[in-house]
C-alpha positions in Angstrom: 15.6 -8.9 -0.6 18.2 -6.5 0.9 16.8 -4.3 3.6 16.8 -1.3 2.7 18.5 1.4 5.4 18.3 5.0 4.9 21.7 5.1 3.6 21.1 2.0 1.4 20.9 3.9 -2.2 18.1 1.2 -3.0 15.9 2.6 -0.4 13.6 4.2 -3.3 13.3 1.1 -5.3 12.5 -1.0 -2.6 9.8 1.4 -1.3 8.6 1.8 -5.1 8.5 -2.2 -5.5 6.7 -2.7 -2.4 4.2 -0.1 -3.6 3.9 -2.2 -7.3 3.5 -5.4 -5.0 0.3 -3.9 -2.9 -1.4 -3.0 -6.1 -0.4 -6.6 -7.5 -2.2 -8.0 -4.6 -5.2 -6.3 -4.9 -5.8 -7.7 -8.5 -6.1 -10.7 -6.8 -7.5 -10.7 -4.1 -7.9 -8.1 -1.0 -6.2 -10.8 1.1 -3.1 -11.1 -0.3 -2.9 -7.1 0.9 -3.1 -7.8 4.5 0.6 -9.8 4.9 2.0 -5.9 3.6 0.2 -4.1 6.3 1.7 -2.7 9.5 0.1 -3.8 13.0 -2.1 -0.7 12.7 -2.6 0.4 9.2 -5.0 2.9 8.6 -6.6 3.4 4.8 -8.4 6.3 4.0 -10.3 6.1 0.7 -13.2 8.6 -1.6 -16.3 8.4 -0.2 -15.6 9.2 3.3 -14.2 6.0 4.4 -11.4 5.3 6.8 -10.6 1.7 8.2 -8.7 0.5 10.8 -7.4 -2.1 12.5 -10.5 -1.0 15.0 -12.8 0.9 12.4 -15.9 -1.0 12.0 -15.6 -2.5 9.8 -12.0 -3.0 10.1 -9.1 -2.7 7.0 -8.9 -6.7 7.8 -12.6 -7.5 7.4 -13.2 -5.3 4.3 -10.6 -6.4 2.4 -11.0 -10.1 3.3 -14.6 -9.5 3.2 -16.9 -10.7 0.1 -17.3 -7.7 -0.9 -13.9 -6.8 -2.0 -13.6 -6.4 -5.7 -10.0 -6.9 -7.1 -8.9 -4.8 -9.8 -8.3 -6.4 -12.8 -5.2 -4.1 -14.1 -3.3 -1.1 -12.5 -0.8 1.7 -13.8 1.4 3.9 -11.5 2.9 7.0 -12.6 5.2 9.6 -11.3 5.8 7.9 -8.0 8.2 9.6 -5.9 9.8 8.5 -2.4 10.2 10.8 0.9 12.4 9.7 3.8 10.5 10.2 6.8 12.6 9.2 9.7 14.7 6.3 10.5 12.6 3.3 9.3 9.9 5.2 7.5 9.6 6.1 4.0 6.6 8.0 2.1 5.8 7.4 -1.5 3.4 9.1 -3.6 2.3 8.5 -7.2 -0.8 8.5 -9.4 -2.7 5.4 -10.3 -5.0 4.5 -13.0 -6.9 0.7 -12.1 -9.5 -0.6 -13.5 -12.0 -3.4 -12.7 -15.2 -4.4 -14.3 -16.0 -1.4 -16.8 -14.9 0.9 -13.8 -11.8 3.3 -14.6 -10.0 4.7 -11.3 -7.8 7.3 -11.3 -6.1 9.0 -8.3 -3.4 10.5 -6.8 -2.0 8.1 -3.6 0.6 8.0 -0.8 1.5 5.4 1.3 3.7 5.6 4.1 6.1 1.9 4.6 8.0 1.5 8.2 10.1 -1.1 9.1 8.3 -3.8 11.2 8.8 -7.1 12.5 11.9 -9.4 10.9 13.9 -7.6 8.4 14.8 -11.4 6.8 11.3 -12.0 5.3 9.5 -11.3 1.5 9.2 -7.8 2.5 12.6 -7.0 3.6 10.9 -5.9 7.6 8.3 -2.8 5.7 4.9 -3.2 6.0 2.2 -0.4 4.7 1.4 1.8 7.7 -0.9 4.0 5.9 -2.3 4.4 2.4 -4.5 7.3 1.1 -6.7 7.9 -1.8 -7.6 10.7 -3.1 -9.8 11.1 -6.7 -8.7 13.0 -9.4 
């Protein structure tokens, strides 16, 4: 993967496929989430419920935890990127996931910086925050 720089034109793509690669993840398994997530990623969710890296419990243990559901199939629409600074990017779409005879459908954002080695599967970004709220 190219990194992506705020003058790369690919920037939005990038941000966009990172985005497509989260939701992958979390139709398999909550797990597969955390290698995407910044040092400190805070998740805000309906219902009241914000993890942390220090939350109790934490983003870690809930979504390694057993009771993390995946989600069996997801659909994101009219996603849009914001540059926020010099290694940050915001993206914010609507989703529509479903899992068990559940429907979900909300509007999202996620904000990506650039972390750690650039060299890697994620180009450097990692999900700082994520927010859901239910439409």
């Amino acid at each position: 993967m190219v990194t992506p720089t705020l003058t790369n034109p690919s920037l939005t793509a990038a941000i966009c496929s990172l985005e497509h690669k989260a939701w992958a993840a979390l139709c398999n398994s909550g797990a597969d989430l955390v290698p995407l997530l910044s040092s400190n990623p805070v998740m805000i969710f309906p219902g009241d419920l914000i993890l942390t890296s220090v939350s109790s419990p934490t983003v870690h243990d809930m979504l390694q935890g057993p009771e993390f559901k995946p989600w069996k199939s997801y659909k994101l629409s009219h996603d849009e990127v914001v540059i926020l600074g010099k290694d940050s990017a915001l993206i914010y779409y609507r989703v529509e996931a479903t899992r068990d005879s559940e429907t979900f459908k909300a509007i999202c954002s996620s904000a990506w910086v650039l972390e750690g080695p650039t060299d890697g599967a994620t180009g450097g970004w990692k999900m700082a925050h994520h927010q859901q709220t239910l439409i």
